[in-house]
C-alpha positions, 0 to 999 in steps of 0.5 A, spaced: 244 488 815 244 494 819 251 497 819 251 501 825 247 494 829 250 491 835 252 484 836 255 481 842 261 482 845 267 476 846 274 477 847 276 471 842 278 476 836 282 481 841 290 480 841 295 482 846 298 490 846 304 490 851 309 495 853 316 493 857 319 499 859 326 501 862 333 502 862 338 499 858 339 493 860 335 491 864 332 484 860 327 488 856 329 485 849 329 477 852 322 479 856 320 480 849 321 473 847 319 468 853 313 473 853 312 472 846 313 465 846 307 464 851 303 468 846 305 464 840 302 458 842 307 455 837 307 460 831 312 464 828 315 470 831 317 476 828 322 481 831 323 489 828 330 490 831 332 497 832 338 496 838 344 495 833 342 487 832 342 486 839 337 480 839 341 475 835 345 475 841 339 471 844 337 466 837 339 459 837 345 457 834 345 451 829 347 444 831 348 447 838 342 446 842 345 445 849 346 452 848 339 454 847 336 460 845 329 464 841 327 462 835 323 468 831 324 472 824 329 478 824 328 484 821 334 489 822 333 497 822 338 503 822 333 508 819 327 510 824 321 514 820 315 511 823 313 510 815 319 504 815 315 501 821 308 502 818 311 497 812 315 492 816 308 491 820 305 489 813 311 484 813 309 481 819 301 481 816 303 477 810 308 473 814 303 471 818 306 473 824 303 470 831 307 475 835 311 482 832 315 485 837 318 492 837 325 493 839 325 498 841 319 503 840 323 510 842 327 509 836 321 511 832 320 517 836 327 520 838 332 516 833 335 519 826 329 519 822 324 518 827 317 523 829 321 528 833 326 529 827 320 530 822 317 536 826 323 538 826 325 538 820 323 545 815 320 551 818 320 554 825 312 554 825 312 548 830 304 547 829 305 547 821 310 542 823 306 537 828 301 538 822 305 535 818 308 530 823 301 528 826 298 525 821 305 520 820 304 518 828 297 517 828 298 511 821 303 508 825 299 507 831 293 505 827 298 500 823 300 497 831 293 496 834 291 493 827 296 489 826 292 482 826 298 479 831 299 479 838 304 485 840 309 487 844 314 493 845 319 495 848 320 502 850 326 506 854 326 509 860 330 515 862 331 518 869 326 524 871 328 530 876 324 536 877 327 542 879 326 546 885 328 554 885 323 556 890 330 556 894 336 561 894 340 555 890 337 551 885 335 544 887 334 538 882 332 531 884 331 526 881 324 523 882 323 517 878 323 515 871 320 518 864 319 513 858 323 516 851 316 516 847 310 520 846 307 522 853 301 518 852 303 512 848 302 508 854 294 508 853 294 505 847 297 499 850 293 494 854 298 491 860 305 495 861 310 492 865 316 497 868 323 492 867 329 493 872 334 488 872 330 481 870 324 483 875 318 485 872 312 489 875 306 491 872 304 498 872 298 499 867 293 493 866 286 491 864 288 484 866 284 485 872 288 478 875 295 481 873 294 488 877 300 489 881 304 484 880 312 483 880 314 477 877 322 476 876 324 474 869 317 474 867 316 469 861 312 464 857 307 463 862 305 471 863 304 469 855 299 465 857 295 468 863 295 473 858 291 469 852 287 466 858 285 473 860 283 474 853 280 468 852 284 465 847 288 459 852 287 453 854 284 452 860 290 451 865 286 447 870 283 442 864 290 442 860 292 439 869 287 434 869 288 432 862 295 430 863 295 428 871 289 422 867 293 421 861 296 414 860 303 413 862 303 418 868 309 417 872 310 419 879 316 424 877 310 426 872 304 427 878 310 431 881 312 436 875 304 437 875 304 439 882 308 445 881 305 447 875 298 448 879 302 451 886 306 455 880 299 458 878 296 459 883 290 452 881 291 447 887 285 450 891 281 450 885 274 445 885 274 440 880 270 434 880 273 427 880 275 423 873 273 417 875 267 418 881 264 425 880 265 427 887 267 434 888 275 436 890 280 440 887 286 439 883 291 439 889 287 433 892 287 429 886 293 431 884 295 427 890 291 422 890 295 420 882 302 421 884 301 417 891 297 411 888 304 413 882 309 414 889 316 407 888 315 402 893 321 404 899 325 397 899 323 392 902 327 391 909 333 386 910 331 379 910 334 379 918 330 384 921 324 382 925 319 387 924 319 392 918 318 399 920 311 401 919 309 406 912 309 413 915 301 416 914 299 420 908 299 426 910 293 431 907 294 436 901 295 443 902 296 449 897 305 448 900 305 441 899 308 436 894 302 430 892 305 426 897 308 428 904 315 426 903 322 426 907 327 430 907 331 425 902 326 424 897 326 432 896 333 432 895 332 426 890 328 430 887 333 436 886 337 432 882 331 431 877 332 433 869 325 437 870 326 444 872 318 445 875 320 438 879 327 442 882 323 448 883 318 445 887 323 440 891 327 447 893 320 451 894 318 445 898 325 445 903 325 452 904 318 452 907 321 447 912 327 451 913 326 458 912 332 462 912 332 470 914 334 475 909 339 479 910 337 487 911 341 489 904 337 484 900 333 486 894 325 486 895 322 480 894 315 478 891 310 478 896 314 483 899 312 488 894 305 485 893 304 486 900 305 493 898 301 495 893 295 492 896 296 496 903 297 502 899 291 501 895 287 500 901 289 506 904 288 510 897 294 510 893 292 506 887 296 502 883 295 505 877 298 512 881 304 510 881 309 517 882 304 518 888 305 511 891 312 511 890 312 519 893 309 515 899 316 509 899 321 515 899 318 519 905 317 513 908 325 510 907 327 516 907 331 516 901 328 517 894 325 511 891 325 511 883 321 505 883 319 499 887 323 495 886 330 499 887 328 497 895 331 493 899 330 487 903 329 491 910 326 497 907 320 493 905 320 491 911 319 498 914 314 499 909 310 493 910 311 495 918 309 502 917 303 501 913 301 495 918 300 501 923 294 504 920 288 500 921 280 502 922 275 507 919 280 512 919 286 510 916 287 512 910 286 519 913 291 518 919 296 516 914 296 521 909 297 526 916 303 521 918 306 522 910 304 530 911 309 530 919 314 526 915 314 532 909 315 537 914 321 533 918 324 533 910 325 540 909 328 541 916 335 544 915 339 538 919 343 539 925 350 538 926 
């Protein structure tokens, strides 16, 4: 065989390469987990820590499983030479590890014994000296990428300023954040997610579905959209119908289902029917098997002259539960023992009762999801993110660091202000608009 020939392409041997960057403490390490837990699809986790053992705060403690928990294997390192993470990653191989997590990956760069402190070390010749620290970087990164495992890192970000001496006083703003690793790391990796307090929001992706997401508290279910971008999941609407035809379904089953498939997105979804082959989709058929599946109401006293007559089924929509249910019914359900069922029964009373959200509330999801597509419309792509970013703040008013350090009210204004360009034009009129908003920044204030 022709070493150089070509054979089709397939996703089926690709592993996930994924970043989680941000400050200290915004929930990048427990991320890593749940996410890896997706991935794993039951096999062994393995964690490289760096961050003083930090991660044994989330392992399980045994003979106390009400107390919950992660299980992986734990590698702890006090000694940061990218050569120490080339050996701990042939571990992982021999341990057969489904998912190795790197926590964190700055340390390799910036900590005691890491990159920097290799190049620094011996003569002030600084390319003699890169020389020799090159070569190191580049195994490292050849060990990661090859790993046979799915990958997640974690990488530190610090804050960004620029400095201005244009004027008779130096002027520094901050301007964002910058991540603590080789400029350019982040190409290597397939799906970056920018972390701030628990919420996630991917700023690189070659997940064309997952463009532009926010997610609060991102986790197994990330995972596995990201094994079905790669081919590697089970097939979520399959796996849906293979439970919702499974023996023993229980209405509070056929529920549970429902707020998985309303959760990712599958309601509308075509599917033909188990018994009739007729076409529909998972939102109707789940309807249709939780209503045949729904208790009887109790029958009416002996004394009463008339039962009341069943309230109609109502059609399914992409909001609703399998059958319509009272307000009661939902709040039976709230008191379930199945998360997704509490979820989709307070998802359910909040779309009948939508509650205004105070101005000085974070953003919410669609909220930033609004954003990013209007703005990519109008030019400013996602992947742009300090020009997106650069166009909030003139907008608001205010330096934006990232998305998600909007307020409720401010994305409103976003969202309003960006609602205003519309036509053949708009991206041009919005550029001017941001251009007018420029030159009234640098306008001295009046008193």
């Amino acid at each position: 065989m022709n070493a150089f020939s070509f054979a089709p392409a397939t996703r089926e041997t690709a592993r996930a390469r994924i970043g989680l960057q941000g400050p200290a403490g915004c929930g990048k390490t427990k991320t890593a987990l749940r996410i890896a837990e997706g991935l794993a699809q039951g096999g062994p986790i393995g964690l490289v820590d760096t961050e003083r053992r930090s991660a044994l705060t989330y392992a399980v403690v045994p003979g106390k499983p009400h107390l919950g928990g992660h299980e992986f294997g734990h590698m702890p390192m006090d000694s940061y030479d990218p050569r120490n993470l080339i050996q701990a990653v042939q571990e992982a191989e021999k341990a057969r590890l489904a998912v190795l997590i790197i926590d964190s990956w700055s340390h390799f760069w910036t900590g005691r014994g890491g990159l920097l402190e290799i190049v620094n070390q011996g003569s002030n010749n600084t390319f003699s000296n890169w020389k020799k620290g090159n070569p190191i970087e580049q195994d490292m990164l050849d060990a990661l990428l090859n790993f046979t495992g799915h990958l997640i890192v974690t990488m530190r970000t610090k804050t960004h300023y620029a400095i201005d001496d244009s004027g008779p006083k130096q002027k520094i703003t901050k301007v964002g954040t910058k991540v603590v690793q080789r400029e350019g790391t982040e190409y290597e990796l397939g799906l970056i997610i920018d972390m701030v307090e628990g919420t996630g929001t991917v700023s690189k992706t070659r997940y064309e579905p997952l463009e532009g997401l926010t997610i609060h508290h991102p986790g197994e279910e990330l995972g596995q959209q990201v094994l079905e971008q790669l081919g590697q999941g089970v097939d979520p609407v399959e796996a849906i119908i293979d439970e919702l035809t499974a023996d023993g379904l229980t209405y509070e089953g056929a529920l549970e289902l429902h707020a998985k498939a309303k959760g990712r997105g599958l309601l509308t979804v075509g599917h033909l029917h188990p018994k009739t082959g007729e076409p529909s989709t998972v939102g109707e058929l789940i309807a249709e098997y939780g209503t045949a599946l729904k208790p009887e109401p109790a029958a009416p006293p002996a004394a009463s002259p008339e039962p009341p007559a069943p309230a109609p089924t109502a059609q399914p929509t992409e909001s609703s539960t399998p059958a319509e249910l009272t307000d009661n019914d939902l709040r039976v359900a709230m008191g379930s023992e199945h998360p997704d069922v509490v979820r989709s029964a307070e998802e359910e009373l909040a779309r009948r009762y939508p509650k205004p959200s105070p101005a000085n509330e974070a953003v919410t999801a669609p909220q930033s999801r609004k954003i990013f597509a209007t703005l990519a419309g109008l030019g400013f792509d996602n992947s742009d993110r300090e020009r997106r970013l650069r166009a909030i703040s003139l907008i608001v008013g205010r330096q934006v660091p990232t998305q998600n350090d909007l307020t409720f009210g401010e994305a409103a204004v976003v969202i309003e202000t960006l609602d205003g360009f519309t036509g053949d034009d708009a991206a041009d009129r919005f550029r001017e608009h941001l251009n007018e908003l420029l030159d009234a920044a640098k306008q001295p204030a009046h008193a």
